[in-house]
C-alpha positions in Angstrom: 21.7 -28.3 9.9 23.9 -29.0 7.3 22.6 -30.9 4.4 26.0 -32.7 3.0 24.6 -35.9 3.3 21.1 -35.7 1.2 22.8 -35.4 -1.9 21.4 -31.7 -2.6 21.5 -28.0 -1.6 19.5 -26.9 1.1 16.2 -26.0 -0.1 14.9 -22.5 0.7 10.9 -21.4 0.0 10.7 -17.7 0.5 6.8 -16.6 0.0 6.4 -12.8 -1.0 8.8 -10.7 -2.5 7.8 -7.6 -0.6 10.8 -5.8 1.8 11.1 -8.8 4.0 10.9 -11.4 0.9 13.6 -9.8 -1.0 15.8 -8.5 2.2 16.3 -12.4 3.0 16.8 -13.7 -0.5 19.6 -11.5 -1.4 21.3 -11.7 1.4 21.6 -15.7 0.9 23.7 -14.4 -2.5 26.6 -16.5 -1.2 25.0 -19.2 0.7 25.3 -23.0 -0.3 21.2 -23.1 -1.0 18.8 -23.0 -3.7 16.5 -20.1 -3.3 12.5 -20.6 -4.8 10.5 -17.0 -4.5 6.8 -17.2 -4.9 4.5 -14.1 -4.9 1.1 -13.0 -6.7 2.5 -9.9 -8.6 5.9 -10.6 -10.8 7.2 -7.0 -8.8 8.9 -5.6 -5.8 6.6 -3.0 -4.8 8.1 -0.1 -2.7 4.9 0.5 -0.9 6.2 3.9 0.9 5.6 5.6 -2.8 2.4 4.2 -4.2 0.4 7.4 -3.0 2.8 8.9 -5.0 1.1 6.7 -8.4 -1.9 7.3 -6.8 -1.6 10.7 -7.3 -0.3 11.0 -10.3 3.3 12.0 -10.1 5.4 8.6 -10.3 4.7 5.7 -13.0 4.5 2.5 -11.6 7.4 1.0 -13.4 9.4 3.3 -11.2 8.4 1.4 -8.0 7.6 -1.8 -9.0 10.7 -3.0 -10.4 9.9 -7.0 -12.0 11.2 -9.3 -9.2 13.0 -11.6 -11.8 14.9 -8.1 -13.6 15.9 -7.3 -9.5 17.6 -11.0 -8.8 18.9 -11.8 -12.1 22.4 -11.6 -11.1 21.6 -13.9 -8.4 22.2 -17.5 -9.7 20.8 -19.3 -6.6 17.3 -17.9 -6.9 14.2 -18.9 -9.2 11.0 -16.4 -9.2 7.6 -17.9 -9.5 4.1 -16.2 -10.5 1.7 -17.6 -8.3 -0.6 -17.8 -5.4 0.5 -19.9 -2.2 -3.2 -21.1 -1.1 -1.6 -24.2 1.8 1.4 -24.2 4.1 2.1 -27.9 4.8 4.2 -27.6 8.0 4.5 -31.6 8.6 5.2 -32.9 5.1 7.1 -29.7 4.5 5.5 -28.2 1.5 4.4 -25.4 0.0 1.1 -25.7 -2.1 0.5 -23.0 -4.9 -1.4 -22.3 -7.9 -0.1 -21.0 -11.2 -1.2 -18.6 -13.7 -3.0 -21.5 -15.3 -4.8 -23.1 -12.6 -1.9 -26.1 -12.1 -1.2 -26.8 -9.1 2.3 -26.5 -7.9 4.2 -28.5 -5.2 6.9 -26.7 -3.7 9.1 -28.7 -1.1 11.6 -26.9 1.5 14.0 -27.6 4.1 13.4 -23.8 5.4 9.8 -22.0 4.8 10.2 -18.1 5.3 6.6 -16.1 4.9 6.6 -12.2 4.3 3.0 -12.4 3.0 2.4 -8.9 4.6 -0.5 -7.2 5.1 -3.8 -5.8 3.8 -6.7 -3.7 4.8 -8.9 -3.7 7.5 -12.5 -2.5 8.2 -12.9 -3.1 11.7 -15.5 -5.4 11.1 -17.3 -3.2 8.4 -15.6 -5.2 5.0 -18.3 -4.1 3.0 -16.6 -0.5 3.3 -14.2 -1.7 1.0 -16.7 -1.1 -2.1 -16.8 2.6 -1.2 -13.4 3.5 0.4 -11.1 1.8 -1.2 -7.5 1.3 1.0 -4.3 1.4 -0.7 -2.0 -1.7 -0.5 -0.9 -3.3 -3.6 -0.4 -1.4 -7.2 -3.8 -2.3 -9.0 -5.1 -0.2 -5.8 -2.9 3.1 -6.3 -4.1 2.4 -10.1 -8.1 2.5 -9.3 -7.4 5.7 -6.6 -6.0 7.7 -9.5 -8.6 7.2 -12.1 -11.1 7.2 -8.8 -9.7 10.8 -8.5 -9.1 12.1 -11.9 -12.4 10.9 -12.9 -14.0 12.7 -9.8 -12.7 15.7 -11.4 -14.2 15.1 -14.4 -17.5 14.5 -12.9 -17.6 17.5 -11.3 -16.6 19.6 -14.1 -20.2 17.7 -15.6 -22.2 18.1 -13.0 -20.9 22.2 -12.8 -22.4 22.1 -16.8 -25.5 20.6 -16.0 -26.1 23.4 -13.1 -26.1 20.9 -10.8 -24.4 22.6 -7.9 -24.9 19.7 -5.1 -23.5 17.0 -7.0 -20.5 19.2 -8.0 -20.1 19.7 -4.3 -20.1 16.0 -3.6 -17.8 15.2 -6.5 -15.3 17.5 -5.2 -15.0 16.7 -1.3 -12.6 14.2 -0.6 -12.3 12.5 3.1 -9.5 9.9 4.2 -10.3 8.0 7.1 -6.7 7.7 9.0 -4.4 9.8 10.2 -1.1 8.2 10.2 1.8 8.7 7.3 -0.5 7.3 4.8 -3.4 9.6 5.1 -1.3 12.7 5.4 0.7 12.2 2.5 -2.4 11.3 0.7 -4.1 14.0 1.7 -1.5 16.1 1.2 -1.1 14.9 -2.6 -4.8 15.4 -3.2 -4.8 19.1 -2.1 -1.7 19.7 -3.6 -3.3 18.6 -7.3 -6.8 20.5 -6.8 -4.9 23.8 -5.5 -1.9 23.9 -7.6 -2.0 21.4 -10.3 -5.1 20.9 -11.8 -7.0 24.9 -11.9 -6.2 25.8 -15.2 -6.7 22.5 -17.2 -11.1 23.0 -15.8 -13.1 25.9 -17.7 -16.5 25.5 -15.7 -15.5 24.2 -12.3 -12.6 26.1 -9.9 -10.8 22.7 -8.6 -9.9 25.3 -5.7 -12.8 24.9 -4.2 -12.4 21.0 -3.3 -13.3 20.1 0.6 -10.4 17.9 1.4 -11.2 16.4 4.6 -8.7 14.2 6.9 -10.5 12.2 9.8 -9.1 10.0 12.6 -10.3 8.3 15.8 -7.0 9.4 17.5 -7.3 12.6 19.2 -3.9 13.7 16.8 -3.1 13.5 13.9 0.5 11.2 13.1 -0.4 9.3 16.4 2.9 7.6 16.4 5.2 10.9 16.5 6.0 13.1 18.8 3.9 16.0 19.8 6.5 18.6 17.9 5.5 16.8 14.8 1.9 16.0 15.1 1.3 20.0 15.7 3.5 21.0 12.8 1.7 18.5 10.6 -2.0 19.5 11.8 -0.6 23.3 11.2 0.1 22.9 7.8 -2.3 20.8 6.4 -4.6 23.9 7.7 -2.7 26.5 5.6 -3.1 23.6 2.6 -6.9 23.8 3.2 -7.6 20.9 4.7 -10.1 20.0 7.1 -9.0 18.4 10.1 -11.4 16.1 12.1 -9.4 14.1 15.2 -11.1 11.8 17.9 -13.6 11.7 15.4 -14.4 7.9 13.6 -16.1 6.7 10.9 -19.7 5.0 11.4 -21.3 4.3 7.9 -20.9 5.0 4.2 -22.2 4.3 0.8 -21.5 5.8 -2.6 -22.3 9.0 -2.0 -21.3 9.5 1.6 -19.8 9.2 4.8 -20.9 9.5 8.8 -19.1 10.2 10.6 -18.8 10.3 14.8 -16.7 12.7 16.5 -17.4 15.0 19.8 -20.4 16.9 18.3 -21.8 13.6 17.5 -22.7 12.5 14.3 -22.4 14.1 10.8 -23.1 12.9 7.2 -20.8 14.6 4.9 -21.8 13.8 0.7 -18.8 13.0 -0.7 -17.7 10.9 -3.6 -14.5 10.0 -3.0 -13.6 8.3 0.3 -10.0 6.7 0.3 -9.7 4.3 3.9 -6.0 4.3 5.2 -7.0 3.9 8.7 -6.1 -0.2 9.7 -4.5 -3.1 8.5 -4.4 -6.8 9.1 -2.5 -9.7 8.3 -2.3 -12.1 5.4 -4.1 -15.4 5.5 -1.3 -16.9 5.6 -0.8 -16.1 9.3 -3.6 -17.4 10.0 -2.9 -20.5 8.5 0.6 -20.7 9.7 -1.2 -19.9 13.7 -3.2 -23.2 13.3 -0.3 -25.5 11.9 2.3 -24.0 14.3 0.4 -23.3 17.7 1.3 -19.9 18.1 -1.0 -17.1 18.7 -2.5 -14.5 16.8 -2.9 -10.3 18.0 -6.0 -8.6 17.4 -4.9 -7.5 13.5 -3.9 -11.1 12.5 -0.3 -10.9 13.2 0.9 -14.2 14.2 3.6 -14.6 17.0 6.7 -15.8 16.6 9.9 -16.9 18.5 13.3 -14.4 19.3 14.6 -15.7 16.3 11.6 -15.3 14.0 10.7 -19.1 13.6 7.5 -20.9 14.3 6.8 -22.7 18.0 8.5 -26.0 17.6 9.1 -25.3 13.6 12.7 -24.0 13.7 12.6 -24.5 10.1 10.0 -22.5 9.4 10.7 -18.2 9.4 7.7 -15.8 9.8 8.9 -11.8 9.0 7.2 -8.6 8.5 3.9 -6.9 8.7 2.2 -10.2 9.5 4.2 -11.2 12.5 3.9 -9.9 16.0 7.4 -9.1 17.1 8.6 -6.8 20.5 5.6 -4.8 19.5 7.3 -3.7 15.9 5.3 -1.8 13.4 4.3 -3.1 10.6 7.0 -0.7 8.0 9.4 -1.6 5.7 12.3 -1.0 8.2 11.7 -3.8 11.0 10.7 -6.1 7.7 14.0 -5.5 5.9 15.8 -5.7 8.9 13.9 -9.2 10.1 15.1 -10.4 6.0 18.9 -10.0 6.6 18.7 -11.1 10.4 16.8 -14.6 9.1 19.7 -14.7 5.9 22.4 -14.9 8.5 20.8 -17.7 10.7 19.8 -19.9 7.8 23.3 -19.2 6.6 24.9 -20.4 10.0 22.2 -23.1 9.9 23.9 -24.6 6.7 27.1 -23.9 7.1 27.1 -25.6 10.7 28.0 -22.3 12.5 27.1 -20.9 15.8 23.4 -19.1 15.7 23.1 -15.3 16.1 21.5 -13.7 18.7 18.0 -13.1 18.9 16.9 -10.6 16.6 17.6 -7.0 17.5 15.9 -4.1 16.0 17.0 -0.7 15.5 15.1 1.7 14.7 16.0 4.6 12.1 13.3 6.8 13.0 9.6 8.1 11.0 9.5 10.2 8.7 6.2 12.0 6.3 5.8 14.2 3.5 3.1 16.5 4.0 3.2 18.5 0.4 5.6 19.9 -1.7 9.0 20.9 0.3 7.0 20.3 3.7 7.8 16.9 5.8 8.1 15.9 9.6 10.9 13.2 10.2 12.2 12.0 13.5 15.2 10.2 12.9 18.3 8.9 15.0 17.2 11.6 18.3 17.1 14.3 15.5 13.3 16.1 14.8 13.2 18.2 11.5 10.2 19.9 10.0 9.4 21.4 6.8 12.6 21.6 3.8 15.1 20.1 6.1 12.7 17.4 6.9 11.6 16.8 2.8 15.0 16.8 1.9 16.4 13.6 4.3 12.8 12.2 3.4 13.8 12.7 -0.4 17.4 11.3 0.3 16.4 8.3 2.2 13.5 6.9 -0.2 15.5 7.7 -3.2 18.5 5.5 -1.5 16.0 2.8 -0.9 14.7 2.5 -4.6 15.9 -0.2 -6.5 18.1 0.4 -9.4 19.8 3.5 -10.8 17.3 3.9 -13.7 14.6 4.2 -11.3 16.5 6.7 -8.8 17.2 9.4 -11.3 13.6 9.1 -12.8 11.9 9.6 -9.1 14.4 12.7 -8.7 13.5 14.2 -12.3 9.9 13.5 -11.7 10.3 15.2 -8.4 12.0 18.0 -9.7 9.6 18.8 -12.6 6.5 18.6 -10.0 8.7 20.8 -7.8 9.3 24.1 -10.5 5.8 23.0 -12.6 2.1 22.5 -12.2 2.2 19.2 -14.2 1.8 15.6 -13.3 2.7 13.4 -16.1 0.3 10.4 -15.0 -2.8 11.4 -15.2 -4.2 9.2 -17.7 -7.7 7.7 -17.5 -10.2 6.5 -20.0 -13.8 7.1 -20.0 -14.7 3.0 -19.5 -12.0 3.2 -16.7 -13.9 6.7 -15.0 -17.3 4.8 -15.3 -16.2 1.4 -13.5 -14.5 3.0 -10.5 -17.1 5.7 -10.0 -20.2 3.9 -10.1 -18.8 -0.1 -9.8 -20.2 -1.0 -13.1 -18.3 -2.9 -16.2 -18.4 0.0 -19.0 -20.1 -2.2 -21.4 -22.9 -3.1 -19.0 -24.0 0.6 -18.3 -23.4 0.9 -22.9 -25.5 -1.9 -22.7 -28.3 -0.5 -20.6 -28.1 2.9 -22.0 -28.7 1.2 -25.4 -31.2 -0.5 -24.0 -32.8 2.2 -22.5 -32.4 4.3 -25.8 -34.1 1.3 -27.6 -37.1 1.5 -25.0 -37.9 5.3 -25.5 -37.6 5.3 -28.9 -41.0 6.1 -31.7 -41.7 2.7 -33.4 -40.2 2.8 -37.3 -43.6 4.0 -38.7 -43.3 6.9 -36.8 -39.9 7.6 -37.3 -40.7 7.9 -40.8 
């Protein structure tokens, strides 16, 4: 499919610049193509350490290095700030809208969409207001100040002898089980039971109920038995509550019911943080209906052996929204599906024989449970606790882009490690006040002005 004779390079549109995004565009480096990457954010995010900013211990930065800083060196490739909102499969373009409400027109010879993933409610959306998931950076952002200011709240409500609501402030439940919610959980515990005790004066941030629930009758239902007991074991000894085969059933700002095999339960809590399902971008959706091809029960559209489209060879689907030999939707099978597209658009171009179908090999799992504890199951090999941290610690520190951001995740990780400080734990009372109750600061200023205004003597009487 060489393109000698149009006068141009081949055209490539590559929408997201998540793993799958940025695996495929740098490996066309050297191919004779002109490389367009659109995406939302103007960052790379390496989602497996956002609970990580969520909790306080990285900075953003460190994750989210700017897309256009990652490919600079790569003279084939423009970045673009916007949101794809059409997928034109006939006329073969790509229909976007910019920062400033143009619209852009974007026209390719080969589409590939890594759009990933976001959360899903199983049908209960509104959820969403009061467990909030954890997907994209703003979200790690509004868990931290949703946690840091619970703290806060609680040390209030402790003042005010109010000990209910300082019970409700400090009780924390994460619906899902999986890598996510254990190394969130984990996180959480670790900051009311080692970090945060001595920065309170009224409240004893020990006494946090930390509580991990999942419909699965284990927790880490995707590992092996070895792991899932070891995990369970020491989230115990951290404290935490553990509630399996047990789902969630409603929820509203100030709590959560709960199902499980004593039946139902409400439990007050402020803080709920949902890590329990995901679906797939629009865009698979939209790319189901152009193409034909069908769609599983979380979105995922289906694609071909070679990770095209039914009868749109042109047109490359990868990662967490594509349904693939039953691959998960991580970073690895995304990365892997990037360089496996690179090389057949590169034979595509350079009139070469295809590759084989894709082919994915799997590295292994691996979770952090708390400081120096981990579970990992890599290559045949299972490893718990240090052992365990330490290849998690080696592998995500390999996988971080840039030497700048490397040696900052490792000094961050060794401070934490020999300290009880977190460095990012910075929230502002307007910030506290929008998360926790849902309202714009200057609206609940307003009303309290308002209400001020309302109970107070008339001037004469003032006088």
């Amino acid at each position: 499919m060489s393109d000698a004779g149009t006068g141009r390079r081949h055209r490539v549109v590559v929408v997201g610049g998540g793993f799958g995004g940025l695996s495929v565009t740098r490996a066309l480096d050297k191919a004779p193509v002109d490389i367009t990457v659109v995406d939302r954010t103007n960052h790379h995010l390496f989602q497996p350490l956002l609970y990580e900013v969520a909790t306080g211990i990285l900075s953003e930065g460190v994750i989210a290095p700017a897309l256009r800083s990652v490919l600079k060196r790569q003279e084939n490739v423009r970045a673009l700030l916007a949101e794809v909102t059409a997928l034109d499969l006939t006329s073969r373009t790509v229909t976007a809208i910019a920062p400033d409400g143009e619209v852009l027109e974007l026209p390719y010879d080969t589409l590939v969409v890594s759009a990933g993933a976001t959360h899903a409610y199983f049908g209960h959306d509104e959820w969403a207001a009061y467990a909030p998931g954890m997907k994209t950076l703003e979200d790690a952002r509004r868990l931290r100040r949703h946690i840091l200011g619970a703290f806060e709240m609680a040390e209030m409500a402790e003042l005010a002898k109010d000990p209910e609501e300082r019970a409700a402030w400090l009780t924390f439940v994460v619906v899902g089980a999986g890598p996510t919610g254990v190394e969130l959980t984990g996180q959480i515990a670790e900051l009311a039971h080692r970090v945060l005790p001595r920065d309170y004066r009224a409240i004893d941030t020990r006494q946090a109920t930390i509580i991990l629930i999942d419909a699965a009758p284990a927790v880490l239902p995707p590992f092996k038995e070895k792991l899932q007991r070891y995990t369970k074991r020491t989230l115990e000894k951290m404290g935490i509550e553990i509630r399996v085969s047990t789902a969630a059933v409603d929820m509203d700002d100030d709590s959560i019911t709960v199902k499980g095999p004593d039946g139902e339960q409400e439990i007050r809590a402020r803080t709920k943080i949902w890590a329990a399902g995901v679906r797939a971008s629009s865009l698979a959706r939209m790319l189901g209906e152009a193409s034909g091809a069908g769609l599983d029960r979380a979105g995922r559209v289906a694609v071909q052996p070679d990770c095209t489209l039914p009868g749109h060879p042109e047109v490359f689907a990868i990662g967490d929204m594509v349904s693939l030999n039953g691959l998960p939707g991580v970073a690895q099978p995304a990365m892997q599906e990037g360089g496996y597209v690179a090389k057949v658009i590169t034979s595509r171009v350079t009139d070469q024989p295809a590759p084989e179908p894709f082919k994915y090999f799997d590295k292994g799992s691996m979770a952090t449970i708390g400081r120096g504890r981990a579970v990992a199951d890599a290559f045949g090999v299972r490893l718990t606790g240090v052992p365990a941290f330490g290849t998690w610690a080696f592998i995500h520190v390999l996988y971080l882009i840039g030497w700048g951001s490397r040696i900052s995740t490792l000094y961050r990780w060794s401070w934490g490690m020999f300290t009880r400080n977190r460095g990012q734990r910075l929230v502002t009372v307007g910030q506290a006040r929008e998360e926790l109750t849902h309202r714009k600061f200057d609206e609940l200023r307003s009303s309290s002005a308002d209400a001020l205004s309302s109970t107070a003597p008339p001037a004469s009487e003032a006088r």
